[in-house]
C-alpha positions in Angstrom: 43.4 24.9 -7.1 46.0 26.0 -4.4 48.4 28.6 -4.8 51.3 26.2 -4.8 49.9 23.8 -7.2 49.0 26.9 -9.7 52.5 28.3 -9.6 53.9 24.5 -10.2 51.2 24.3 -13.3 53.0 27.3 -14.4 56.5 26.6 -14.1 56.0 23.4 -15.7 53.8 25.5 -18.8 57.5 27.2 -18.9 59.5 24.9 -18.8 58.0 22.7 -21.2 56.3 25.4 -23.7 58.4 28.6 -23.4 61.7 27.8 -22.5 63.4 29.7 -25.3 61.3 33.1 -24.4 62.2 35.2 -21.0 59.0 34.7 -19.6 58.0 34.9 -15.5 55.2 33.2 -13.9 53.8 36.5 -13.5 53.6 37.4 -17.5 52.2 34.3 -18.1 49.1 34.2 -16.0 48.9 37.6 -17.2 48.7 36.2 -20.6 45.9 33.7 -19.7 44.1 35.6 -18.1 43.6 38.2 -21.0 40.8 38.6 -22.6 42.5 39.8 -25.9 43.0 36.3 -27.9 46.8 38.1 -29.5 48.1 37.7 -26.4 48.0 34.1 -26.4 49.8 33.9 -29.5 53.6 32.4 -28.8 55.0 34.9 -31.4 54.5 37.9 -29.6 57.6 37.5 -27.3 
């Protein structure tokens, strides 16, 4: 996957998912990328 098509994945995750959290591209690859599953969770934000 290019860069530019991985940072449109995951504005559109945003937008469509997290819209009411302050949440940057950057956070949420972070969160994907975790191997702790309580990251994932939506309610932590």
């Amino acid at each position: 996957m290019t860069e530019q098509l991985k940072e449109k994945v995951l504005r559109n995750i945003i937008k469509e998912c997290y819209w009411d959290y302050n949440i940057t591209e950057v956070d949420l690859e972070k969160i994907l990328n975790s191997d702790d599953k309580r990251d994932i969770k939506k309610d932590i934000f």
